[in-house]
C-alpha positions as a Markdown table, in Angstrom:
| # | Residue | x | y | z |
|---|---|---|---|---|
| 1 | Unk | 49.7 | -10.2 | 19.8 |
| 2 | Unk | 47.7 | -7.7 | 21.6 |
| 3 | Unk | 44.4 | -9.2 | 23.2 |
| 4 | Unk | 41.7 | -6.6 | 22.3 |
| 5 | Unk | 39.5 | -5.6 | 25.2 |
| 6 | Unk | 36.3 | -3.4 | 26.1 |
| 7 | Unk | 36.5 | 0.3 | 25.2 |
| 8 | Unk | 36.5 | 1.4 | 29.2 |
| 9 | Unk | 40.2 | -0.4 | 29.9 |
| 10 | Unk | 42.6 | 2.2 | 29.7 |
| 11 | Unk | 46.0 | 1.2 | 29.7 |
| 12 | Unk | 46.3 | 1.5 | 33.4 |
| 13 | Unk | 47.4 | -2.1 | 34.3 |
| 14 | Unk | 45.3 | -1.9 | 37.4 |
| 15 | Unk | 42.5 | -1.4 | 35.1 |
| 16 | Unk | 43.8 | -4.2 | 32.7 |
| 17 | Unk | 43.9 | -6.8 | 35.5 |
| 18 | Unk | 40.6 | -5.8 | 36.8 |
| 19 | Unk | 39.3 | -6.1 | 33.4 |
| 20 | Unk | 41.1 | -9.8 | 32.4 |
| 21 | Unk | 40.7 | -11.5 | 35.9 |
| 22 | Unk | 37.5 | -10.1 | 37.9 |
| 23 | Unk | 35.1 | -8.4 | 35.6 |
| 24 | Unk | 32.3 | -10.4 | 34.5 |
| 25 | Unk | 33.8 | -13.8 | 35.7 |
| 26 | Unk | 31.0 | -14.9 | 38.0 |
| 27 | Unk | 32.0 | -15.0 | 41.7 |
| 28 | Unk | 29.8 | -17.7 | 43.6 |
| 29 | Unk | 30.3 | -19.2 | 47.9 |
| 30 | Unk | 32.4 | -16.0 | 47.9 |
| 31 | Unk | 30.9 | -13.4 | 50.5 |
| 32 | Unk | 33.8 | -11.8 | 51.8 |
| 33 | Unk | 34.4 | -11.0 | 48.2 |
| 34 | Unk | 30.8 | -10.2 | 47.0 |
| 35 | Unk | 31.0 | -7.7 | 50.2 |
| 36 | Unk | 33.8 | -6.1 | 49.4 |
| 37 | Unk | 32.4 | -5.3 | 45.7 |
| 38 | Unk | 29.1 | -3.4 | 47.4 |
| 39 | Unk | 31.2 | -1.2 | 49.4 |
| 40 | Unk | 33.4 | -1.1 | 46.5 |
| 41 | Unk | 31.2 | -0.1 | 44.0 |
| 42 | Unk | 29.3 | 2.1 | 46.7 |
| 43 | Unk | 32.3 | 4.1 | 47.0 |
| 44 | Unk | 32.5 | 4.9 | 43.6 |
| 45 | Unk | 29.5 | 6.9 | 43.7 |
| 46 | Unk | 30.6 | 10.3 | 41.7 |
| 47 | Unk | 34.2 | 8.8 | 41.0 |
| 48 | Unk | 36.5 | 7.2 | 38.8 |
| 49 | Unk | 36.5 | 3.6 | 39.1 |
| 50 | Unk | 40.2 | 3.5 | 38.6 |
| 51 | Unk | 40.2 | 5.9 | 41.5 |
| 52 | Unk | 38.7 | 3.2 | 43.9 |
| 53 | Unk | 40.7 | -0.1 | 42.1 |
| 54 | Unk | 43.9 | 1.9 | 43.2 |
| 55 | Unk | 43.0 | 2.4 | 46.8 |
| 56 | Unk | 41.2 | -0.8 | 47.3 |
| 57 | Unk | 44.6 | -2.2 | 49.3 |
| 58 | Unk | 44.2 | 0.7 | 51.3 |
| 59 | Unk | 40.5 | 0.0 | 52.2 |
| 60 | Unk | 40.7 | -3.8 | 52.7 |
| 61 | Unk | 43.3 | -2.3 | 55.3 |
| 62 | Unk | 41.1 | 0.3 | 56.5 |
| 63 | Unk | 38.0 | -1.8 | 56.8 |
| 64 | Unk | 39.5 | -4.9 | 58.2 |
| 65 | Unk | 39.7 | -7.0 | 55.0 |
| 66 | Unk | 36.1 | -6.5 | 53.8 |
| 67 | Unk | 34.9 | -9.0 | 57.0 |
| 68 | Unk | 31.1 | -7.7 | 57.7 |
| 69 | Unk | 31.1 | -9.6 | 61.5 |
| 70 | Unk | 33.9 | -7.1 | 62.3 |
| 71 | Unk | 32.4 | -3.7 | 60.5 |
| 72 | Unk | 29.2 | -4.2 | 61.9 |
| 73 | Unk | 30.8 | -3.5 | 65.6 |
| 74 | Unk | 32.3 | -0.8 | 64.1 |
| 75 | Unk | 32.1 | 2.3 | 67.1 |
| 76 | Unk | 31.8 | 6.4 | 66.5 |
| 77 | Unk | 35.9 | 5.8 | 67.2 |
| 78 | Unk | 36.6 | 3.9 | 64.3 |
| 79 | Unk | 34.6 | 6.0 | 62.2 |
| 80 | Unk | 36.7 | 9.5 | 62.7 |
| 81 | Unk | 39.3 | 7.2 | 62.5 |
| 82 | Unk | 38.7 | 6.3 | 59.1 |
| 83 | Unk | 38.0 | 10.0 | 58.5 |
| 84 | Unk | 41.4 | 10.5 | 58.9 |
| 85 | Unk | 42.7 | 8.0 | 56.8 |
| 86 | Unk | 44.3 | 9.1 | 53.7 |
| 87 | Unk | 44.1 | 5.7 | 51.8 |
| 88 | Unk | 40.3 | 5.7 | 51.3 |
| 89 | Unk | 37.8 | 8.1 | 50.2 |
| 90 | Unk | 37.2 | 10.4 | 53.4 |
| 91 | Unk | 33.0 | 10.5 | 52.8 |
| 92 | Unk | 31.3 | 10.4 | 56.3 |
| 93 | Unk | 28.2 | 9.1 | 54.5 |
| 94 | Unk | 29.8 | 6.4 | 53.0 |
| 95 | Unk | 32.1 | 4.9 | 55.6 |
| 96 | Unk | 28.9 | 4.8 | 57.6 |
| 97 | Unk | 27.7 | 3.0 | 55.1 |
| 98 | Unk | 29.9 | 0.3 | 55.1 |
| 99 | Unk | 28.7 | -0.5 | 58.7 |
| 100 | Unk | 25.0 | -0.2 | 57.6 |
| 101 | Unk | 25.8 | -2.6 | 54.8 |
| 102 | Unk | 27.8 | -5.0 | 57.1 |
| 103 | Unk | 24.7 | -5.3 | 59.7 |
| 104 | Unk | 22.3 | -5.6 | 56.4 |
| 105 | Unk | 24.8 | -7.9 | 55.2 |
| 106 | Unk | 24.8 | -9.9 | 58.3 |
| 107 | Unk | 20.8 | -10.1 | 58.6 |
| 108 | Unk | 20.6 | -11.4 | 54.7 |
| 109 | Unk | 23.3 | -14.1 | 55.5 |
| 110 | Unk | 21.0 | -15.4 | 58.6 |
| 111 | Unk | 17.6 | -15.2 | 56.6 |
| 112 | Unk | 19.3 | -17.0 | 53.2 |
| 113 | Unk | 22.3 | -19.3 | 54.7 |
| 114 | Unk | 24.4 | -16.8 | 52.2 |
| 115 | Unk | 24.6 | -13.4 | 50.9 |
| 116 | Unk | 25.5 | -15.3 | 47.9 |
| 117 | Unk | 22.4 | -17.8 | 47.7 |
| 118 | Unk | 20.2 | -14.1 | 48.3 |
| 119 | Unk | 22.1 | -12.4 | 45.2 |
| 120 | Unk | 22.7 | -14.7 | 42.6 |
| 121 | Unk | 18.5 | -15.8 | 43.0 |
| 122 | Unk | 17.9 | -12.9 | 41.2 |
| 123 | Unk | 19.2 | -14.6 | 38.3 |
| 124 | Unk | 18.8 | -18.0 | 39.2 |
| 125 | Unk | 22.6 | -18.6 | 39.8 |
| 126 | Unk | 22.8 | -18.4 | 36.3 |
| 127 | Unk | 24.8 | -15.4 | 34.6 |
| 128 | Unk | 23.2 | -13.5 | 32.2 |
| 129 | Unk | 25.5 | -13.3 | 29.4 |
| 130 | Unk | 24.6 | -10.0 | 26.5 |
| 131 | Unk | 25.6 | -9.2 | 23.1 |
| 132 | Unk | 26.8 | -5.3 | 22.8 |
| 133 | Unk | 28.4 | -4.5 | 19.9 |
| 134 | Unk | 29.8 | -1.2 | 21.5 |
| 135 | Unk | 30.6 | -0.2 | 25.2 |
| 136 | Unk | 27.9 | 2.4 | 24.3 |
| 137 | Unk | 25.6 | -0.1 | 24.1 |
| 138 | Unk | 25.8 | -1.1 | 27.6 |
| 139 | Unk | 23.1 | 0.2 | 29.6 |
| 140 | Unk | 24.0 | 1.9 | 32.9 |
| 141 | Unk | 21.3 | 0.0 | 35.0 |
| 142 | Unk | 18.1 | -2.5 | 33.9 |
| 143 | Unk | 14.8 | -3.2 | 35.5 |
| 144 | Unk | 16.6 | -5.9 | 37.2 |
| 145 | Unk | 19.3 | -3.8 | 38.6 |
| 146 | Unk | 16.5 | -1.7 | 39.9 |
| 147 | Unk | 14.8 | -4.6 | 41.4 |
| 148 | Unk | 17.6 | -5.7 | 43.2 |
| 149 | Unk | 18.4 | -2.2 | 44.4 |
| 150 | Unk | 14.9 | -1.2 | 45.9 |
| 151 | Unk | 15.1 | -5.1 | 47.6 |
| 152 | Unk | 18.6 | -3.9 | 49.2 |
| 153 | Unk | 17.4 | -0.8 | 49.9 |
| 154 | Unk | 14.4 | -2.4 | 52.0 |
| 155 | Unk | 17.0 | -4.6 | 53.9 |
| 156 | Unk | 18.6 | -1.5 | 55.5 |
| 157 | Unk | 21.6 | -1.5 | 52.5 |
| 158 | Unk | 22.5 | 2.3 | 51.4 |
| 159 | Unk | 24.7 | 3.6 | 48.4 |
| 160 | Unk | 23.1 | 0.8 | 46.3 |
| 161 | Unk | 21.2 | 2.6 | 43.5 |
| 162 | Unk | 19.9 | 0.7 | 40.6 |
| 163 | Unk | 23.8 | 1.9 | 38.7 |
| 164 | Unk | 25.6 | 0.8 | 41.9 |
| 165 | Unk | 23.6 | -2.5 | 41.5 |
| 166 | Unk | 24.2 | -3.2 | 37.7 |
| 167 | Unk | 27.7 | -2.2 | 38.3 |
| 168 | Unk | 27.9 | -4.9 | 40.9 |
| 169 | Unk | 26.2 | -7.1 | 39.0 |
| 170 | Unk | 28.8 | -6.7 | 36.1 |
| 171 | Unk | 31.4 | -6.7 | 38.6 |
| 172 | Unk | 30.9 | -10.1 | 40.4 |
| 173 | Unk | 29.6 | -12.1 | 37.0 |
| 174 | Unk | 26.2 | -11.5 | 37.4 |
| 175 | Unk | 26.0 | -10.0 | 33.9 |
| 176 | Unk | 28.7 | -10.8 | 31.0 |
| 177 | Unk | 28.8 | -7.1 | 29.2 |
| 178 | Unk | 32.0 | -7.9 | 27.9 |
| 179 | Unk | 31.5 | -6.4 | 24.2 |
| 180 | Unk | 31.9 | -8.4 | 21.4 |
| 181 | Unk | 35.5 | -7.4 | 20.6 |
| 182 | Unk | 36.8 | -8.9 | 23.7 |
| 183 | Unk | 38.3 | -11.6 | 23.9 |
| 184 | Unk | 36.7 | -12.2 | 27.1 |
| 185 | Unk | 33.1 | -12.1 | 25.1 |
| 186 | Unk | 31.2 | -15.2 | 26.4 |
| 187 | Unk | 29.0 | -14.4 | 23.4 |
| 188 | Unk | 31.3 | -14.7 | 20.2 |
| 189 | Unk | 29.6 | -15.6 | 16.7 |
């Protein structure tokens, strides 16, 4: 029997395994992991997000598995370094972001104890779960998604528009917009 799944998932079993194991399952005490989906998600910016999924072994390689403390000493070196590397998306604006967003990173994680206990208070560590009927349905960004992005944005974060920010937010559990097809639907009737 074939499990029925949100209209986005090609048959691309990266996409499929993105879809079934990470995609709306909330990620909590996990800020490796809640790092590596901003830059992620940041590095989508104008792509495919199949296009990132399929490198994203390459740029836990490239970006020293995701570990801010490391990115954030990050010198002009690396950076043409990683200009040359064929594995990751060669944007000079947004592999400097990365080490922006690991020092930003680094300052939230002294001021909250977390990046995680900062994030998830936007939604009181509780997921916010939605009913679409069709992937259409799903909006691209909220007023929440907005909040959180000019909040990032004033923290020194870049690539972290209010879209960037609901497609985190969907990415790390934040939001549920599995559609009501899916058998991942934490909504069903």
């Amino acid at each position: 029997m074939n499990k029925e799944r949100c209209a986005w998932v090609s048959e691309d079993p990266v996409y499929i395994a993105y879809h079934d194991k990470e995609w709306g399952h909330p990620v909590f005490d996990d800020d490796r992991y809640l790092f590596e989906m901003l830059i992620l998600e940041g590095a989508q910016a104008g792509l495919s997000w199949v296009t990132i999924l399929k490198r994203r072994e390459n740029y836990r390689r490239a970006f020293d598995n995701f570990e801010p403390a490391i990115i954030a000493g990050y010198s002009e070196e690396k950076v043409e370094a990683l200009m040359q590397d064929e594995g990751i998306i060669r944007n000079r604006r947004k592999i400097e972001s990365v080490i922006k967003n690991a020092i930003a990173f680094e300052q939230v994680q002294k001021e909250f104890g977390s990046f995680d206990q900062y994030i998830w208070g936007f939604v009181d560590r509780t997921p916010i779960v939605n009913r679409w009927e069709k992937h259409e349905d799903v909006p691209a960004q909220t007023d929440l998604s907005k909040q959180i992005s000019k909040d990032l944005k004033k923290r020194g974060f870049s690539f972290v528009g209010p879209v960037i920010c609901y497609s985190f937010m969907q990415a790390t559990g934040m939001v549920n917009d599995h559609t009501t097809n899916c058998f991942l639907s934490g909504n069903k009737k």
